[in-house]
N, C-alpha and C positions, 0 to 999 in steps of 0.2 A: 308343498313340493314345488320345486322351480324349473323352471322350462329350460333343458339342455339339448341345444340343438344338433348334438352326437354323445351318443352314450355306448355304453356296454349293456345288454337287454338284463335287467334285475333279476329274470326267468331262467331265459336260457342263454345267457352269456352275449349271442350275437351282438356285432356290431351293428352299428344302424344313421345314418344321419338324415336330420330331417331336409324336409322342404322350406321351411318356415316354422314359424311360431304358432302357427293355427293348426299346423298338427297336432292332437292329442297325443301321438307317440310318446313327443320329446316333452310332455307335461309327464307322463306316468310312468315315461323310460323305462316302454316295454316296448320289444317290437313290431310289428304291424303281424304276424305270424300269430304272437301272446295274447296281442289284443284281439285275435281272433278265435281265441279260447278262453276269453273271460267268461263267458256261459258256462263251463264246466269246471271253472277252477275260482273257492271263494277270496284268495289272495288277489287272483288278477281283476275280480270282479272291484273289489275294493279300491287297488290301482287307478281301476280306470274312472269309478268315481269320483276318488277326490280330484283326479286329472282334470275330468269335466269341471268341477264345483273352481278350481283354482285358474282353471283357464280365461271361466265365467268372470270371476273377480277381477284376475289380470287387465280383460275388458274395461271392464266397469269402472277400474284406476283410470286408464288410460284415456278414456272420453270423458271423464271427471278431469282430469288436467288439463285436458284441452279447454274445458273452460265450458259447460254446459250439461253435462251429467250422462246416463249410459244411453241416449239418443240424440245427441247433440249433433253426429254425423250425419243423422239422415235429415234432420228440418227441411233443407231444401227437398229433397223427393218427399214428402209429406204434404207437398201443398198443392191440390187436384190442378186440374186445367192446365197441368206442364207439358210436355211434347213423347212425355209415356216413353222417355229413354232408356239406354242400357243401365245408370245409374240408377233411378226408380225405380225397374225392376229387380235389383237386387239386395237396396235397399226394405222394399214391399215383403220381398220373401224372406228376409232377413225375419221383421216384422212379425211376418204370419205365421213362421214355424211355428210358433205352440199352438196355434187352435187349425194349421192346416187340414189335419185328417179330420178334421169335422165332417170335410165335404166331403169325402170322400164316405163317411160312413153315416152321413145325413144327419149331423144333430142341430140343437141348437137353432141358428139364423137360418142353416142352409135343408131343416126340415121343411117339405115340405106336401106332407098329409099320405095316408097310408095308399093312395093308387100312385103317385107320384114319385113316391118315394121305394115304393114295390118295384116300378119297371127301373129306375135308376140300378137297387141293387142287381136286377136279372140280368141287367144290360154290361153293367160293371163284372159280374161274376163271368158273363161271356166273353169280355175282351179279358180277361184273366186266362179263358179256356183256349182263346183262341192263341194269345202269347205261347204259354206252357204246350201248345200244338205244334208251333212251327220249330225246323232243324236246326237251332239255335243250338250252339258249342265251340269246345277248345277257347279261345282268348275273349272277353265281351266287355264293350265297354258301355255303362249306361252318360250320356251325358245330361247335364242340368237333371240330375236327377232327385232333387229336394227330398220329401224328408223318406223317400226309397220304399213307397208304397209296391215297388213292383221289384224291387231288390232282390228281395229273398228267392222268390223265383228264378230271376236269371243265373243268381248265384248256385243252385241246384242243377245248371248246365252249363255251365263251366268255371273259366278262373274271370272274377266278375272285376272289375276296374269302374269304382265309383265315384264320379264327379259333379261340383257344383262351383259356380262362383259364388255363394253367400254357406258361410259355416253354421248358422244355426241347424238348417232344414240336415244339414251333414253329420250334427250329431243324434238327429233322431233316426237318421238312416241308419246310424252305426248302430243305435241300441235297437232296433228292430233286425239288424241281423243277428245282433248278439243273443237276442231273444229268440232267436232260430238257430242259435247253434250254430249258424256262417259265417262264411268267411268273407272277406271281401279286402281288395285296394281303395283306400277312402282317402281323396283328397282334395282342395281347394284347386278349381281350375275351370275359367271361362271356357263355354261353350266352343267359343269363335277361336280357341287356341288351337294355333296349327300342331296335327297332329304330329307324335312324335314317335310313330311306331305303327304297321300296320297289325289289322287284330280281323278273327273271323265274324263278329258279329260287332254289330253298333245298334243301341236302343233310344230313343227319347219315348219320355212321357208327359203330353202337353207342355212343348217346347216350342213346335213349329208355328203355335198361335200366335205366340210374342217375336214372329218374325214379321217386321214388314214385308210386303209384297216386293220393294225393291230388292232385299236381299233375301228372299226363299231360295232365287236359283244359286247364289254364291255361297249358303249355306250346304246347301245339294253337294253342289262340287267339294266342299270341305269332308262331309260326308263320307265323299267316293275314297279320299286320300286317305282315311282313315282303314280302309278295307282293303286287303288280301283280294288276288281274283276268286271271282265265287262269292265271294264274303256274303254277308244279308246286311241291310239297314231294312230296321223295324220301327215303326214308331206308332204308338197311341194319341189322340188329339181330340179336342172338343169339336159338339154340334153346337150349333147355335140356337138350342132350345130355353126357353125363357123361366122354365123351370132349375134349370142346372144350376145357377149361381145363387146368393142369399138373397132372401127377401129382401133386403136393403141395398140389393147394389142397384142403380140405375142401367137403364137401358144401353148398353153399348153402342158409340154412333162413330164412322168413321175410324173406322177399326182402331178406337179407343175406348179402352173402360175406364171406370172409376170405381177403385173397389175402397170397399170400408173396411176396416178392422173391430173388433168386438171392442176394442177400448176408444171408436170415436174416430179415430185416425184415418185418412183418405190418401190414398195414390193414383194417379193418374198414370195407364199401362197401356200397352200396347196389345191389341188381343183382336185376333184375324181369324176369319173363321173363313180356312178355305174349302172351296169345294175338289170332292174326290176327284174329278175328272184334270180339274186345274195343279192339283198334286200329281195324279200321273202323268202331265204334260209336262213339268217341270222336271221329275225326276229322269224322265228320257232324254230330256235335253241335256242334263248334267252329266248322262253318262251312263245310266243305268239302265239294266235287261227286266226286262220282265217285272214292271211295276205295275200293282192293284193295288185299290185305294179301296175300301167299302164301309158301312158303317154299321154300326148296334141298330140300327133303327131312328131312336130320337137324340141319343145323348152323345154316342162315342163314331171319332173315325179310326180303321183300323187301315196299317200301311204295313208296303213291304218291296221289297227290291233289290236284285241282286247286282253286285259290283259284275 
């Protein structure tokens, strides 16, 4: 099937146009509504397959013409000891999307041994309990939300608006909603883009790490414009426990890492490990009431702060 960047919905008649090319809509020309019923329907499930499968190709032509094959775009961010730029990391997560939920559910590199890997899950389960706790509703946007480990949740409170600048990690987000039955707005879109809309809730999840310290506060302030008075900004973040990351990664110096890929491959990222108190400093100066910053214990920080 070939990518039409306004169709008539194959489902249900609506109109629809896209954003771009890297929308799946306008591969499956169905609209973002249909594609949000492909769990219950085996036509749209189908659609949105070969979407994915032709879009993947689409790729794979197009970095093949350019002259180096389906990773010829990123070489430069592949080579460690770089300055851990915006480009690196979106190339890196580009990368990572298929073995990302490793870490998240301890396998492989990032096992590591039944007491370590115990408190990680207890700790993980609680900043889940604690998200799904707070008054989060009506409009929610998650940003940099990769491949939407914490998606499906948000989408259970309200109308969820999911964003990334790298498409891989975004179609694993979509089929974990789909696998849930959810709904969600899925689309290509930098963190740093001025908001275009205000909305009751704003989420990140281990975003704020890959913020330099010079820009935490002008993140902050992006933040506030995105929210409704009242509104909440929430967000989940890494401790600096030497357990959390794979065996293989070296020691983070200079709030830079170097992370490996299972196939070999190295990026050099930007990865901050701020503390609570330093985050609710920031976030008061940006504008914001009633910010508390606290943590899991060893692994997770938990944040929150009203416009």
């Amino acid at each position: 099937m070939a990518y039409r960047p306004s169709f008539d919905c194959l489902w249900c008649g609506m109109s629809h146009v896209c954003r771009g090319p890297d929308d799946l809509e306008g591969w499956a020309q169905l609209c973002p509504t249909c594609v949000g019923k492909a769990g219950d329907n085996g036509f749209l499930r189908f659609r949105l397959r070969e979407a994915l499968a032709e879009r993947g190709r689409a790729r794979e032509r197009s970095a093949g013409a350019a002259g180096g094959g389906p990773h010829a775009d990123r070489r430069p961010a592949e080579r460690p000891g770089g300055d851990g730029g915006p480009d690196q990391l979106v190339a890196y997560y580009e990368a990572r999307a298929p073995e990302y939920d490793d870490w998240y559910q301890r396998r492989g590199r990032y096992a590591r041994g039944p007491i370590h890997d115990a408190a990680w899950g207890a700790e993980l389960d609680a900043a889940g309990r604690w998200l799904d706790g707070l008054p989060i509703h009506g409009q929610i946007v998650e940003l940099a939300a990769g491949t939407g480990w914490w998606s499906p949740l948000l989408a259970t409170k309200g109308e969820l608006s999911l964003y990334d600048a790298a498409a891989a990690p975004l179609d694993r987000a979509r089929e974990r909603l789909v696998a849930h039955r959810l709904r969600a707005h899925i689309h290509i879109r930098d963190a740093w883009a001025e908001p275009d809309r205000e909305v009751d809730a704003l989420f990140t999840g281990f975003w704020l790490s890959h913020l330099p310290r010079g820009r935490l506060g002008g993140f902050f302030e992006l933040a506030r414009r995105w929210l409704r008075p009242r509104g909440t900004f929430t967000f989940i973040d890494s401790l600096p426990d030497p357990q959390s990351g794979a065996t293989d990664h070296p020691a983070p110096a200079d709030d830079l890492s170097i992370r490996r890929l299972a196939d070999g491959r190295e990026f050099s990222i930007v990865k901050v490990y701020y503390e609570p108190a330093e985050l609710e400093a920031a976030l008061l100066e940006a504008g914001f009431a009633g910010a508390e910053v606290t943590t899991t214990g060893r692994f997770f920080l938990l944040g929150r702060a009203t416009r």
